[in-house]
Every structure is written in structure tokens, then in C-alpha cells.
C-alpha positions as CSV (number, residue, x, y, z in Angstrom):
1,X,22.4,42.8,10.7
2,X,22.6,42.0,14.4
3,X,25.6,40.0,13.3
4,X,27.8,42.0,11.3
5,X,27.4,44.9,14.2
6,X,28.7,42.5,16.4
7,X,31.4,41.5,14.2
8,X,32.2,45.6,14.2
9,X,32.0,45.8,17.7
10,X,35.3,43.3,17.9
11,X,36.9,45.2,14.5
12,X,36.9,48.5,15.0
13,X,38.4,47.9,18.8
14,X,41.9,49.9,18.6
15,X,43.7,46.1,19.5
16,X,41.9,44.4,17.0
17,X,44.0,42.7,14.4
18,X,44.0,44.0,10.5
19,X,43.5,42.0,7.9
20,X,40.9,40.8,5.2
21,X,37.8,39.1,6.8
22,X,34.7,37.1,5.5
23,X,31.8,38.0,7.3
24,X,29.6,35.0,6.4
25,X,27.8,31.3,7.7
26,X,30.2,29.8,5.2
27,X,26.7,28.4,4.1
28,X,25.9,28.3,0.3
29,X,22.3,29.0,-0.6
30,X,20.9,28.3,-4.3
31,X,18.6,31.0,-5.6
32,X,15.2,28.7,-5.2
33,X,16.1,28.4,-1.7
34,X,16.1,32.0,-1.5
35,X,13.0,32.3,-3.3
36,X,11.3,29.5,-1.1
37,X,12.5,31.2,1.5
38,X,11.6,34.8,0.8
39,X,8.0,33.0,-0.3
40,X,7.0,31.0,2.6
41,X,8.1,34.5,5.0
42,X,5.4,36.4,2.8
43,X,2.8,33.3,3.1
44,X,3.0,32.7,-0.6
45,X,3.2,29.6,-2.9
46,X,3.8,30.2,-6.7
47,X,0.2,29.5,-8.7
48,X,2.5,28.3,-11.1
49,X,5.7,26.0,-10.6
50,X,9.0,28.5,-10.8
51,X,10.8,27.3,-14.3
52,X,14.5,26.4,-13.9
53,X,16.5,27.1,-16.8
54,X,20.1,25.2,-17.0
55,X,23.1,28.4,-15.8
56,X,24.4,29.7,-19.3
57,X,28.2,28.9,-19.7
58,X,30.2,31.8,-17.8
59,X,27.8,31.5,-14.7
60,X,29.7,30.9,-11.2
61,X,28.4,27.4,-9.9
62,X,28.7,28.8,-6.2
63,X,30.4,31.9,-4.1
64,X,30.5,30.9,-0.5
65,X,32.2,32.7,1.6
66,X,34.8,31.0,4.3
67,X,34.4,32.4,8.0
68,X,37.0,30.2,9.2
69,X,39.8,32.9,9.7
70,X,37.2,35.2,11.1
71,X,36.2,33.5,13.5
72,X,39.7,31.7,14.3
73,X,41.3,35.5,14.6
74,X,38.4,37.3,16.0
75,X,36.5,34.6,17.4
76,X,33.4,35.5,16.0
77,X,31.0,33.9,14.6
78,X,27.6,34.4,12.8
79,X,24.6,33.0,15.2
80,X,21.4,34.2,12.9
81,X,21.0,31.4,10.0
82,X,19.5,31.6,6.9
83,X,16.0,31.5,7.8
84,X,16.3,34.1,10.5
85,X,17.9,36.2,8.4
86,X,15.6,36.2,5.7
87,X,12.4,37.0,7.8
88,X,14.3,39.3,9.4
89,X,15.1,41.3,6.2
90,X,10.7,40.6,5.2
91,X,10.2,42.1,8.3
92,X,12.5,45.4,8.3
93,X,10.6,45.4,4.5
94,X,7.5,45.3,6.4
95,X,8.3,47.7,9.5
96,X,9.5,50.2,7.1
97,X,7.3,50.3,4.3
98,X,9.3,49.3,1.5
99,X,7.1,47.6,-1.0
100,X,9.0,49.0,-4.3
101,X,11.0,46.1,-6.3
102,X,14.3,46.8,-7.7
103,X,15.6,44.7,-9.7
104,X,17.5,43.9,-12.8
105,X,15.4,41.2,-14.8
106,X,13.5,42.5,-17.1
107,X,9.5,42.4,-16.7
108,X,7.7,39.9,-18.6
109,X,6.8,41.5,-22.0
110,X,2.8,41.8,-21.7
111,X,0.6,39.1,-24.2
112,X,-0.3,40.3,-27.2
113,X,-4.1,39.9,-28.2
């Protein structure tokens, strides 16, 4: 967050130039790094390995973002990487009491006995 708001400290300056702007590392992250990430922040190793399934057919191999232009119009660039950012996030989680999950993936159906 610390980022971005500096980012909008240079953007929203009445000079500042217009235009469309990625606000990124320019950084690609796969989804097991995120979870590694998010689970060594939390102390936690899976009991189980994490199953990897092969990406169905109309899945995007990667969306990273390009900061060059950003940073080459408003000189900015991001200074908190990927790790930082992640605790960061567990610990505004943590500060603030959020321990609900939203999420879009189904729950796993419960076994049947």
C-alpha cells in the first residue's frame, strides 16, 4: 500500500502528466508462490503436498504488468517486493482482525461414510 500512495502522491499533483499507468514490480508470481508465500508468513507447511493440476485450455499463462512507462514518466517506482508485500497484507489481516475467507472455490464436498 505504501507504494501505490506514493505513486498517488506524484498523480494527483495538478502538473502531473495524464495518461494510462501500471502500478506494478513488473514481477510475475505463479499461484504456489503465492501460496508458499502466504504459508510460510502464517508459520504453516501443508500436512499434505498441494496437488497441481495442468491450467484448462482458455487459462492466461501469465498477466504481468509493465512499470516501465510509469516509472520512465513519473519516475516512480515500486520499492516493497513480493515478500514484503505479502506479510504486510498477513499482518493488516492480523492487526485488524480479519480471519473470514472469501473466496470463490468451492469447499471440498465432506466424505461420505
Amino acid at each position: 500500500m505504501s507504494d501505490f500512495l506514493a505513486l498517488m502522491r506524484v498523480a494527483l499533483c495538478e502538473e502531473a502528466p495524464q495518461g494510462i499507468f501500471n502500478v506494478s514490480t513488473g514481477e510475475g508470481h505463479t499461484v504456489a508462490e503465492v501460496f508458499d508465500a502466504v504459508a510460510s508468513c502464517l508459520g504453516m507447511s501443508p500436512a499434505e503436498p498441494v496437488p497441481v493440476v495442468p491450467p484448462n485450455p482458455d487459462d492466461v499463462p501469465a498477466v504481468v504488468l509493465d512499470p516501465s512507462y510509469t516509472s520512465n514518466v513519473l519516475g516512480w517506482t515500486a520499492k516493497v517486493g513480493f515478500s514484503q508485500s505479502i506479510a504486510r497484507v498477513i499482518g493488516w489481516y492480523d492487526a485488524h482482525g480479519v480471519s473470514t475467507i472469501h473466496s470463490h472455490l468451492q469447499p471440498v464436498p465432506a466424505e461420505r461414510s
